[in-house]
C-alpha positions in Angstrom: 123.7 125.5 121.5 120.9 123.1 121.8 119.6 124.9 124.6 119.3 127.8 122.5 117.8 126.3 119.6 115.4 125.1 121.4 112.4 127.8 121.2 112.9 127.2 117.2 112.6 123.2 117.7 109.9 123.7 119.9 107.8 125.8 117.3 108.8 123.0 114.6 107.3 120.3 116.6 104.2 121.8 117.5 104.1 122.8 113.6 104.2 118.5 113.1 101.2 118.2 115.6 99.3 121.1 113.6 99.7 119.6 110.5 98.2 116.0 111.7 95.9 117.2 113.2 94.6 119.3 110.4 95.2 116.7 107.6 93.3 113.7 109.8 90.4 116.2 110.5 90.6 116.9 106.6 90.7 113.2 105.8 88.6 111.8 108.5 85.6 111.3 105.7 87.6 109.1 103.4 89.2 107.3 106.0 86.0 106.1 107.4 84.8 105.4 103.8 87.8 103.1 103.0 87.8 101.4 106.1 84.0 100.6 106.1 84.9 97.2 103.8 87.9 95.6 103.5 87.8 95.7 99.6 88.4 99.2 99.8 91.7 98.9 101.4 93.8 99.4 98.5 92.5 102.8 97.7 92.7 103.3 101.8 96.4 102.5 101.3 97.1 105.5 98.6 95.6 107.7 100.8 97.8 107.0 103.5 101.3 107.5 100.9 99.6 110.8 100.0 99.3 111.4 103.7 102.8 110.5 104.6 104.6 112.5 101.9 102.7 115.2 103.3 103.4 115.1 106.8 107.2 114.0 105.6 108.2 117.2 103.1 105.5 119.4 105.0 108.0 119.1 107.8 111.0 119.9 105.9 112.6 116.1 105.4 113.3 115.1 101.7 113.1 111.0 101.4 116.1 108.8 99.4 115.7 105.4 98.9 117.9 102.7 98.2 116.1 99.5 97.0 118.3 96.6 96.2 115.6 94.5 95.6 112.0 95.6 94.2 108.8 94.3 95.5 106.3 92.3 93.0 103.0 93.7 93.5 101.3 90.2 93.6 103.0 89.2 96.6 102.8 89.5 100.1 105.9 89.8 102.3 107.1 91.0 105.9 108.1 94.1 106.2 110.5 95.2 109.1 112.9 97.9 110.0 114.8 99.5 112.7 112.4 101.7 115.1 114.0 105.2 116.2 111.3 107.9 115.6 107.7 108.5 115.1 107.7 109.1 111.7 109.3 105.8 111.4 105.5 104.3 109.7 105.0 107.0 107.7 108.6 106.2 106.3 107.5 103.0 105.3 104.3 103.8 103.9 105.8 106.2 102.0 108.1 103.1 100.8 106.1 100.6 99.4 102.9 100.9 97.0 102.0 97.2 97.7 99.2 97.9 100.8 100.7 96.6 104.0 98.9 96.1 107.1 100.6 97.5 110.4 101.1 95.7 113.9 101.2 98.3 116.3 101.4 98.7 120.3 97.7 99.3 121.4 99.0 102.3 123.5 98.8 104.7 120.5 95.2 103.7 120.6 94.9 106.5 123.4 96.0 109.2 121.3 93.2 112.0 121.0 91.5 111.6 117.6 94.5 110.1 115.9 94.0 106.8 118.2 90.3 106.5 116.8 91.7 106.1 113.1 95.2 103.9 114.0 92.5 101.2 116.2 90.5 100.7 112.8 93.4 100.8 110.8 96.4 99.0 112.4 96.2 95.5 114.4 96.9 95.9 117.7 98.5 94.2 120.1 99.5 94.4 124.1 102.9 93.5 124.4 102.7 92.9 128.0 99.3 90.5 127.3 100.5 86.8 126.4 96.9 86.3 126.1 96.8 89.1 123.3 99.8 88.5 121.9 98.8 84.7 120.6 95.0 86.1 119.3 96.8 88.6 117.3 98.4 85.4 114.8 93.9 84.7 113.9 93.5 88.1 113.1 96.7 88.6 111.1 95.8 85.3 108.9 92.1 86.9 108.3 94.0 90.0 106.6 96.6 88.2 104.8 94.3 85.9 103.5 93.2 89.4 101.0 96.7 89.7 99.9 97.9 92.6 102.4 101.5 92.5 103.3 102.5 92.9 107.1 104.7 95.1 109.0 106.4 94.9 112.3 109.4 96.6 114.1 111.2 93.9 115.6 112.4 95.4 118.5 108.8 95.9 119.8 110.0 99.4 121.3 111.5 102.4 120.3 115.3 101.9 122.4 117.3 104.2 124.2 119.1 106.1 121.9 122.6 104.8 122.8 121.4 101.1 121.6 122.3 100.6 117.9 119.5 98.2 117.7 117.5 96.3 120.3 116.8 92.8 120.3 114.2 91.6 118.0 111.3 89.6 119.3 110.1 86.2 117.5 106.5 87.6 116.3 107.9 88.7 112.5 109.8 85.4 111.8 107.0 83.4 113.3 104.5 84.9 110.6 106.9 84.6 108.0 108.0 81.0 108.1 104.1 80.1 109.1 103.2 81.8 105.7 105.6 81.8 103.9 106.2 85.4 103.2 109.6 86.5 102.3 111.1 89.1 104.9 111.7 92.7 103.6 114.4 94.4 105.4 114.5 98.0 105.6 117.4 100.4 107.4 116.3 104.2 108.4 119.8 106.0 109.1 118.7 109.2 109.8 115.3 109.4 111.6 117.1 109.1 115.1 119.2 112.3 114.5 116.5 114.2 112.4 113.2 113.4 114.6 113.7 111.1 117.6 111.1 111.3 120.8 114.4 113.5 122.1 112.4 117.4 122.2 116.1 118.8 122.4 117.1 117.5 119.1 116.4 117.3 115.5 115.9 119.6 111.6 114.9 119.2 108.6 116.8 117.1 106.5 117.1 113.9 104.1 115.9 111.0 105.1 118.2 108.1 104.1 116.1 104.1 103.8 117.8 101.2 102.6 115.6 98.0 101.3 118.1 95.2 101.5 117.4 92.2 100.0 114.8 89.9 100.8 115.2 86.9 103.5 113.9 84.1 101.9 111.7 81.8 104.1 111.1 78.7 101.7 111.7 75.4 103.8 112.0 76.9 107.4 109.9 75.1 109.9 108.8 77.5 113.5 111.4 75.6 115.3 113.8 77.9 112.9 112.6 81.0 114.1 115.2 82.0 116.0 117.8 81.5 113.4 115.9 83.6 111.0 115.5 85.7 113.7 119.6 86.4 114.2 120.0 86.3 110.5 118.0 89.0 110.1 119.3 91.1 113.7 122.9 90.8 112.3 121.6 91.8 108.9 120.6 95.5 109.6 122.9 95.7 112.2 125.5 95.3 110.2 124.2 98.3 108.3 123.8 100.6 110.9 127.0 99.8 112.4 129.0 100.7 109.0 127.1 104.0 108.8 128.8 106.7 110.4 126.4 109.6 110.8 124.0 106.5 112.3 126.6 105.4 114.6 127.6 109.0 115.5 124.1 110.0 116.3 123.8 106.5 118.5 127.3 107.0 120.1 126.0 109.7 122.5 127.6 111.2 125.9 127.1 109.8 129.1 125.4 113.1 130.5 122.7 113.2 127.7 119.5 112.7 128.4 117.7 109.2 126.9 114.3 108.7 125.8 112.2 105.6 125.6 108.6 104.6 124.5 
């Protein structure tokens, strides 16, 4: 069956490479304006939730959240999440209306046109670079030093899609403790079956997110990291692994193919 869906899945995706393209050519202008000055990067940060409920609902997916905790919009916390499909960030930005400031893999900076506006909007880092991994922490503290909030996928990758959820590296928990910013914990149960990196698979459909409540940070010293760090793997797995339609898209035959970025 998949095999002959796929012509209409094909069509769909290149209709989701259309429609960025079109919309960053269309919002190129103000992108540049709002990124010119730093002061400007709360009006940036509407523009991007406009942009991602676009590209979101112009693709067919419907968005339901589940907060069980609410964010004050005077403070700044650490967002993470589980990472299973490229429209995972535009899931989250669609999620919060305090600004946050994205740590991203500097591959995406190679990405025609849309890697000129991610390199001027997101930090960037080389995973493989210990060297850029530790100057990332000076820039970070420039930015949060204007109130931004931070996000980072833990599991530094997008896994195979048999892996409920990868490890998580330190870099999240490290920030959080060093600043003291409370951890915001988000689940995404459905972007791995709607939209995964997997060309053979995915529809439209409603996008489940569940903000759990926030890990408090208060009193930890960096030698805690890796506590907070379990504490907060076992957390969303936890989640994922009481969701069925998650765990029945993550349970998948031996024969299928896996993907990996």
């Amino acid at each position: 069956m998949k095999y002959i869906l796929f012509p209409f899945r094909l069509i769909w995706r290149i209709w989701f490479y259309l429609l960025m393209i079109v919309s960053v050519v269309a919002i190129s202008p103000f992108v540049l304006f709002f990124l010119s000055e730093e002061k400007y990067y709360g009006s940036f940060w509407k523009l991007m939730r406009a942009w991602s409920f676009f590209l979101i609902y112009g693709m067919g997916f419907r968005l339901k959240f589940e907060r069980q905790e609410k964010l004050n919009p005077e403070k700044s916390y650490i967002f993470i999440a589980n990472h299973t499909s490229l429209l995972d960030p535009w899931i989250m930005i669609a999620s919060s209306k305090n600004p946050i400031l994205f740590v991203g893999k500097i591959e995406l900076t190679k990405v025609p046109l849309f890697g000129f506006f991610y390199k001027k909007a997101v930090i960037t880092v080389d995973r493989k670079d210990p060297k850029s991994r530790r100057e990332v922490y000076g820039r970070i503290k420039k930015r949060l030093d204007t109130g931004l909030s931070i996000a980072i996928y833990p599991e530094g990758l997008v896994p195979t899609e048999d892996v409920v959820l990868a490890p998580f590296m330190n870099g999240a928990f490290n920030l959080a403790i060093q600043y003291e910013m409370p951890i915001v914990p988000q689940i995404y149960f459905d972007a791995k079956r709607l939209f995964s990196w997997d060309i053979f698979k995915g529809h439209p459909g409603v996008f489940r997110v569940k903000q759990l409540p926030f890990i408090q940070v208060e009193g930890l010293v960096l030698k805690d990291r890796k506590v907070l760090n379990q504490q907060a793997f076992d957390l969303l797995e936890n989640e994922l692994l009481n969701d069925k339609r998650y765990m029945k898209d993550t349970n998948r035959l031996s024969n299928e193919r896996k993907i990996k970025s």
